[in-house]
C-alpha positions in Angstrom: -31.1 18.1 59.3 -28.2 15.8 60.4 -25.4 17.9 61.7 -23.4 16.1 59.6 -25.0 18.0 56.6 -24.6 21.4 57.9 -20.7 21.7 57.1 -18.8 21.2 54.2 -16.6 17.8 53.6 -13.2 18.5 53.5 -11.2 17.0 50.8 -11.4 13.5 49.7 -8.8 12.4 47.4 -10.3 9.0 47.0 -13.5 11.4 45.3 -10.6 13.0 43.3 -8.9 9.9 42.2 -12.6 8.4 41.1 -12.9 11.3 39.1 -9.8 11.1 37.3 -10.5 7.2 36.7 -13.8 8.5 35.3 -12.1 11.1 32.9 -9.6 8.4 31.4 -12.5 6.2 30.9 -14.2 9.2 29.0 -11.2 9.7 26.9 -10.8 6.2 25.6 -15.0 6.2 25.2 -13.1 8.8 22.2 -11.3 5.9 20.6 -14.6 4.0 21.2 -17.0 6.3 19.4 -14.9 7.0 16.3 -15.1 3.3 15.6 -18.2 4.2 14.8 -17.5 6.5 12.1 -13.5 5.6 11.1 -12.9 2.4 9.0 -9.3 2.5 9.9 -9.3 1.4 13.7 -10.0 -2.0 14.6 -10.4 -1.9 18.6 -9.7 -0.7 22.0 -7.7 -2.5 24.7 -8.6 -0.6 27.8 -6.3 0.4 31.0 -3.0 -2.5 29.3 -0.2 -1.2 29.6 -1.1 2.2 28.8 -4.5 3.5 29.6 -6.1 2.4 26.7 -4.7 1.2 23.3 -5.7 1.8 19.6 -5.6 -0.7 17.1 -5.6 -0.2 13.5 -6.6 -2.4 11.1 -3.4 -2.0 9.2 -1.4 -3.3 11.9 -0.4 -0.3 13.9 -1.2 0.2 17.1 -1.0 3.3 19.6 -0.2 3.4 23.2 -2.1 5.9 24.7 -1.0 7.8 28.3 -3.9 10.0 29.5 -2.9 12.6 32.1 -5.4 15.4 34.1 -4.1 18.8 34.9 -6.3 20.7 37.3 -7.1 24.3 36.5 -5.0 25.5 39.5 -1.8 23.7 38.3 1.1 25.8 36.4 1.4 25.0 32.8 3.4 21.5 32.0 7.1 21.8 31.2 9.2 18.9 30.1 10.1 18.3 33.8 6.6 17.2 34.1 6.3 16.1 31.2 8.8 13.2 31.7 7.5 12.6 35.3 4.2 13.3 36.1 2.9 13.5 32.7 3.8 10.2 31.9 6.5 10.7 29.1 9.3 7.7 31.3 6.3 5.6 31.5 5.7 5.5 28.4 9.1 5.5 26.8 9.5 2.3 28.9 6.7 0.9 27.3 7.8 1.5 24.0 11.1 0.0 24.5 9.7 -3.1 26.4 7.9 -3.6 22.8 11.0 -3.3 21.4 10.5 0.1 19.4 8.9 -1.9 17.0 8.2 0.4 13.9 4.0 -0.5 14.3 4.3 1.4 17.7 2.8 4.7 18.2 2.7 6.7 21.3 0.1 9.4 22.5 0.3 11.7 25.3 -3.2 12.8 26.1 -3.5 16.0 28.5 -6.3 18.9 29.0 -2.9 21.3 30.4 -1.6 23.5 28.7 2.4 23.8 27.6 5.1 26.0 28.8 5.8 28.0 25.8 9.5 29.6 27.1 12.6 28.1 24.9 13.2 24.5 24.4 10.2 23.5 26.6 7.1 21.8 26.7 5.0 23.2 23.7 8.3 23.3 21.8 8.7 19.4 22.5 4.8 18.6 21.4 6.1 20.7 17.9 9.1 18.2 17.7 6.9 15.0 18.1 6.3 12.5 15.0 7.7 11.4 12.1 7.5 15.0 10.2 7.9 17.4 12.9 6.7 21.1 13.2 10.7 22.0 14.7 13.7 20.4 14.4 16.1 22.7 15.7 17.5 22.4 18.8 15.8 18.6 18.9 19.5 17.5 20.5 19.3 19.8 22.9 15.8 19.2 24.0 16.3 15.1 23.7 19.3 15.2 26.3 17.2 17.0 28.7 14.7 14.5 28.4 17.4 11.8 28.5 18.8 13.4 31.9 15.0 13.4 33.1 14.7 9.6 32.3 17.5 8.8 34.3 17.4 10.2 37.3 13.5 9.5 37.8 14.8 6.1 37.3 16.6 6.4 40.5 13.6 6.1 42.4 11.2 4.3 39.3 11.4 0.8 38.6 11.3 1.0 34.6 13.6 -1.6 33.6 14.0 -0.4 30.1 15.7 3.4 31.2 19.0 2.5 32.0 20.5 2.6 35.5 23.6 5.1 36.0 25.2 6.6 39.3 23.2 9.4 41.3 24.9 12.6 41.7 24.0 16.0 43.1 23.4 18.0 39.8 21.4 16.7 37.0 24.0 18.0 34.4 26.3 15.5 35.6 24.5 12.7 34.8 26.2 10.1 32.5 24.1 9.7 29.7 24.7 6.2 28.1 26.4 5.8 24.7 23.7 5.6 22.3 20.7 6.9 24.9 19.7 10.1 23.2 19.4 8.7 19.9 17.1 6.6 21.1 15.1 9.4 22.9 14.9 11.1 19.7 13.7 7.9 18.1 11.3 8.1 20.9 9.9 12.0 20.1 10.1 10.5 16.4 6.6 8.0 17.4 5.4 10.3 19.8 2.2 12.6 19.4 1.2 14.9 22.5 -2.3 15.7 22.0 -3.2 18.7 24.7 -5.0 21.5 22.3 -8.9 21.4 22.6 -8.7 18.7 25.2 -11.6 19.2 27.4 -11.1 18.9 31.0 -12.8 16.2 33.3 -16.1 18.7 34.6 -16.8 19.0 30.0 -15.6 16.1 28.6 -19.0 14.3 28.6 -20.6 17.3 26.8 -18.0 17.8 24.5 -18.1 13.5 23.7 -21.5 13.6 23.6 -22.3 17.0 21.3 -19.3 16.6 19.4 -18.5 12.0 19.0 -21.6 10.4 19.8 -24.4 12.5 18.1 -23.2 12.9 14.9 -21.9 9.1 15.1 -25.5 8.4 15.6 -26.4 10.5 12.6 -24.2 9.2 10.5 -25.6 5.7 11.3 -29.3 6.8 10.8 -30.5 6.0 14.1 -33.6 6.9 15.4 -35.2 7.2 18.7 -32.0 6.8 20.8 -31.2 7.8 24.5 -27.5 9.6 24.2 -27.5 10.5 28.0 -28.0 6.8 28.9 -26.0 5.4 25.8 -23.1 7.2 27.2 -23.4 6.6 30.4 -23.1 2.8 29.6 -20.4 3.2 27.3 -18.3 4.7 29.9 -19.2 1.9 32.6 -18.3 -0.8 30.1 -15.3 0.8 29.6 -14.6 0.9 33.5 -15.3 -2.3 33.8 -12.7 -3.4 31.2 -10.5 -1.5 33.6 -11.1 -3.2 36.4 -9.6 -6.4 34.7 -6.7 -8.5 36.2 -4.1 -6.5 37.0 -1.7 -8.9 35.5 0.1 -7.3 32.5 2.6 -10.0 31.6 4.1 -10.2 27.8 1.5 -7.5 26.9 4.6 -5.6 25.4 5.5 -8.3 22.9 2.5 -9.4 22.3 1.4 -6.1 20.9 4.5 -5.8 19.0 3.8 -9.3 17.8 0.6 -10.9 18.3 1.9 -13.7 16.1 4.2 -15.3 18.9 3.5 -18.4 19.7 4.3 -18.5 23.3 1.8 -16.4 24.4 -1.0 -18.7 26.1 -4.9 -18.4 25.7 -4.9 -17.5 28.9 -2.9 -14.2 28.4 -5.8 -14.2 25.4 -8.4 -14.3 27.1 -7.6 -11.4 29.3 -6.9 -9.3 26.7 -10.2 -9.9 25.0 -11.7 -9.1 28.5 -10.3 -5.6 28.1 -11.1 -5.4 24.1 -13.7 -3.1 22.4 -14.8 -3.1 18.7 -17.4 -1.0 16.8 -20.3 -4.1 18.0 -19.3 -3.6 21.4 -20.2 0.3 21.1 -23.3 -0.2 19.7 -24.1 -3.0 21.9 -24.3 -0.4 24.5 -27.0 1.6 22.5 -30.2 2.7 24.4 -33.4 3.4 22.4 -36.0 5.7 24.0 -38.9 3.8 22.3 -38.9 -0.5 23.0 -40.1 -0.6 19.1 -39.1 1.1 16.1 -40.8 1.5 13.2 -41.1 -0.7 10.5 -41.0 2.5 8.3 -39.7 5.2 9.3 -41.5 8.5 9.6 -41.7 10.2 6.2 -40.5 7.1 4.5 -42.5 6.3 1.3 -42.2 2.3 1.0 -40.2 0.9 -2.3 -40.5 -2.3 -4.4 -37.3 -4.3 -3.5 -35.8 -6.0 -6.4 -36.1 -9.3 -7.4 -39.4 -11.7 -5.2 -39.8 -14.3 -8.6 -38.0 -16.6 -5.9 -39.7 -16.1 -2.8 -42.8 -16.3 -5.1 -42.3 -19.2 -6.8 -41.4 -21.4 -3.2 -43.9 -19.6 -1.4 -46.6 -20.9 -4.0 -45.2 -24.5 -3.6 -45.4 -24.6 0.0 -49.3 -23.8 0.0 -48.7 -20.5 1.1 -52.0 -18.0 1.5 -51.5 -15.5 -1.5 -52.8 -12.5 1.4 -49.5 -13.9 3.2 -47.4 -14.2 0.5 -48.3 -10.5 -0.7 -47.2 -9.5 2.9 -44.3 -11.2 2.6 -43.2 -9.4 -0.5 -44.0 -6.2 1.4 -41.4 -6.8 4.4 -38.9 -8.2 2.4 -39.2 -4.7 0.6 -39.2 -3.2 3.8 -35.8 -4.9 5.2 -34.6 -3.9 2.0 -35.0 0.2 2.4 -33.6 -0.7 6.2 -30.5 -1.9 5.6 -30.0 0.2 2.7 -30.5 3.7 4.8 -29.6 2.7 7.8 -26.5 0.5 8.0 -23.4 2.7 8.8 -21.1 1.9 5.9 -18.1 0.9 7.9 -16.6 -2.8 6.9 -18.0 -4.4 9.8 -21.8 -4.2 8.4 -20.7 -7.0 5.9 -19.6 -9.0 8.8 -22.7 -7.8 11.1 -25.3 -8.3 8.2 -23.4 -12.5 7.8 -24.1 -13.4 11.4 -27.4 -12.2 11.3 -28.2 -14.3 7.7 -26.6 -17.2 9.5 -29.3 -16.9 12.6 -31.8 -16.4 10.7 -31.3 -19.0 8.3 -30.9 -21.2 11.1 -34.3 -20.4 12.5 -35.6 -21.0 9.2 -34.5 -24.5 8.8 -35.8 -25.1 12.6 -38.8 -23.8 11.8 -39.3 -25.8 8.9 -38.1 -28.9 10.9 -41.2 -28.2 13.2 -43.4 -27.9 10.5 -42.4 -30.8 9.0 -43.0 -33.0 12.0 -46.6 -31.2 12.5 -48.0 -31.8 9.1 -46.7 -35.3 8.4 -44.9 -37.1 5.9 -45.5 -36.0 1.9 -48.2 -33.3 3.0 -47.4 -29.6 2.3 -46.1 -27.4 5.5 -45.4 -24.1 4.1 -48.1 -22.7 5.5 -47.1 -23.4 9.0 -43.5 -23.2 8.3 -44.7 -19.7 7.7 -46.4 -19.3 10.6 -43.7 -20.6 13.0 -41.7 -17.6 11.5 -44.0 -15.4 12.5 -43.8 -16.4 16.2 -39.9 -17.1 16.1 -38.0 -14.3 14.4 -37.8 -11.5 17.0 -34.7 -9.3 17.5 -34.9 -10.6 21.5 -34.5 -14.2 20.4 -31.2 -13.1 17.8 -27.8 -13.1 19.8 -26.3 -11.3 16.4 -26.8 -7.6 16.2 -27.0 -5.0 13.0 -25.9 -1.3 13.2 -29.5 -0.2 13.7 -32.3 -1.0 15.5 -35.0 -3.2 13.8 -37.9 -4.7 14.6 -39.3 -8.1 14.3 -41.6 -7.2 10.6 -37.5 -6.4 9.3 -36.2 -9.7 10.7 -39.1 -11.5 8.7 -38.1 -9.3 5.5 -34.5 -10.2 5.6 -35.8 -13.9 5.9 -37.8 -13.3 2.9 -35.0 -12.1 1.4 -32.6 -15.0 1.8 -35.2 -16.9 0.7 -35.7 -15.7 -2.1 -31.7 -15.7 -2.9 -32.9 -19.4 -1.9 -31.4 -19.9 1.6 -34.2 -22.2 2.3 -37.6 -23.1 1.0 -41.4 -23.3 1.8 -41.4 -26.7 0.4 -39.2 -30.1 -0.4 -36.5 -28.8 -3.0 -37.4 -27.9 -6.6 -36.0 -26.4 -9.3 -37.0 -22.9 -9.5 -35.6 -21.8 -12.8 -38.0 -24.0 -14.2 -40.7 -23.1 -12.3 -43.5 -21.1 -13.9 -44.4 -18.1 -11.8 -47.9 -18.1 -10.1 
């Protein structure tokens, strides 16, 4: 054994700082997974301005500061709080966006609060627009107010006012108008801290409690949560590790509407963005293939075929193909009704995939065409060109569950027969008698 193995390192901070980079990423992989299962937020802009950001789909957004507390540290008090815990940095925030009424703040923490009068957990009961306790909120708001200003003695954060240093913080000249505005702070502020695991069970608790009954709820089978995480987590790290260039940010969250703010500015936000499609992008499956039905799963008759019939008859189809073609469409048809996860975003998921697959259709026919000559019927190889095309590898579009390439086939049986395309030169099927 290397002697350097037989003692103990001594501490590394840089192995302590990783870690705590590591256990922001794991709390905005939160926000991430209950995309999954809450129709209300939009995205997730990772490590801007705050360390992450919620955005809601009815125009709110959330600034969210997340802070660590090891085991061995006291309990937070407001002193803290306002320093340590991140409470100046993120009032400055919220003024550089102008307190703009779509603003919401969240202090994120796995420490617990000093309970003694007028301290932290009393602050965390004063937080938001309907507060738990109200009195003594003045007293409690100049505190914080006398906090802001002197760390903004030695703290850059153009939007705390500057006053004269003196000797006792009780003599600090608090601004005309400053603690009505910290209690309009407190007023959009949430301090999340109770059941807040801390960084050595906060992948347990995400993955027992966020990520398996997400992918419950979404009716996935077969999937690797370990490695699913995992990835999650590095692609939110990796949003982190964008420019470091924060710009406008303020505004433009405030109002994304502005016109001054250039694509460039754009574009790195959408660097740092997450949806729902980005989570499940990162979705590992333990088995390469699914099943075309799943286990236990009685096939059913899908509704409607006289379509798909009808042009499937035209184009010189084999009837042993077209029955199997009537047999996946059904099967893409229990798929997407068991499986898709509800939210709004399968409408839009479920569109980009028609659109590919329509698309492959018409090149497929294209081929065929070209193969079989002018006047003469191609259905059958149009068919077969399907057969060999539509595979979930070749589709850049992704659905909320795995499928395999017998479901793509059904779905573009489906649109067929909803008359996307056709086996054949265009007819008119209403009047066509059914074979």
């Amino acid at each position: 054994m290397h002697p350097i193995f037989r003692t103990a390192p001594g501490e590394d901070s840089g192995s302590d700082t990783l870690g705590l980079y590591r256990f922001q990423a794991e709390i905005a992989a939160q926000a991430c997974l209950a995309m999954l299962t809450h129709e209300d937020i939009e995205y997730v802009v990772c490590e801007w301005h705050e360390d992450f950001v919620v955005g809601f789909k009815d125009g709110r957004v959330e600034l969210v500061s997340v802070k660590h507390r090891q085991y061995r540290r006291t309990l937070w008090n407001v002193s803290d709080l306002c320093k340590d815990g991140g409470l100046a940095h993120l009032f400055n925030s919220w003024r550089a966006c102008g307190g703009a009424s779509n603003v919401h703040l969240r202090l994120t923490t796995n420490g617990a609060l000093n309970t003694s009068k007028n301290n932290a957990a009393t602050l965390a009961r004063m937080c938001g627009s309907d507060p738990e306790v109200t009195d003594g909120i003045d007293t409690v708001a100049k505190t914080i107010a006398q906090y802001f200003l002197k760390i903004r003695w030695k703290q850059p954060y153009p939007n705390i006012p500057v006053v004269p240093e003196v000797a006792k913080m009780a003599d600090i000249a608090i601004p005309d108008g400053f603690i009505a505005t910290i209690k309009a702070f407190i007023a959009v502020l949430h301090i999340d801290f109770e059941n807040v695991p801390s960084a050595r069970f906060v992948t347990d608790v995400n993955i027992q409690q966020l990520l398996r009954p997400a992918i419950a709820s979404l009716g996935l089978d077969h999937v690797d949560v370990e490695t699913t995480y995992r990835r999650l987590v590095e692609r939110i790290e990796k949003a982190n590790r964008g420019e470091g260039e924060r710009g406008q940010l303020a505004e433009y969250i405030a109002n994304p509407s502005r016109a001054r703010y250039n694509t460039q500015m754009q574009h790195r936000i959408a660097r740092r963005t997450l949806y729902a499609s980005s989570v499940l992008e990162e979705i590992v499956y333990s088995r390469l293939t699914v099943p075309t039905f799943a286990r236990g799963q009685l096939p059913v008759s899908a509704p409607g075929g006289a379509n798909l019939r009808k042009k499937l008859s035209r184009g010189l189809v084999p009837p042993d193909e077209a029955a199997h073609a009537e047999k996946l469409r059904s099967a893409w048809y229990l798929a997407w009704a068991q499986h898709r996860s509800g939210l709004p975003g399968d409408i839009t998921d479920l569109a980009n995939m028609r659109l590919e697959v329509a698309a492959t259709a018409f090149e497929c026919r294209e081929h065929a065409q070209n193969a079989t000559g002018e006047g003469r019927p191609y259905g059958a190889r149009m068919n077969r060109l399907l057969t060999q095309q539509l595979t979930p590898e070749q589709m850049s579009a992704i659905l909320p569950f795995k499928i395999n390439k017998m479901h793509l086939r059904g779905l573009a049986y489906q649109l067929c027969d909803e008359c996307e395309f056709y086996f054949s030169e265009w007819f008119d099927v209403a009047g066509e008698e059914a074979s």
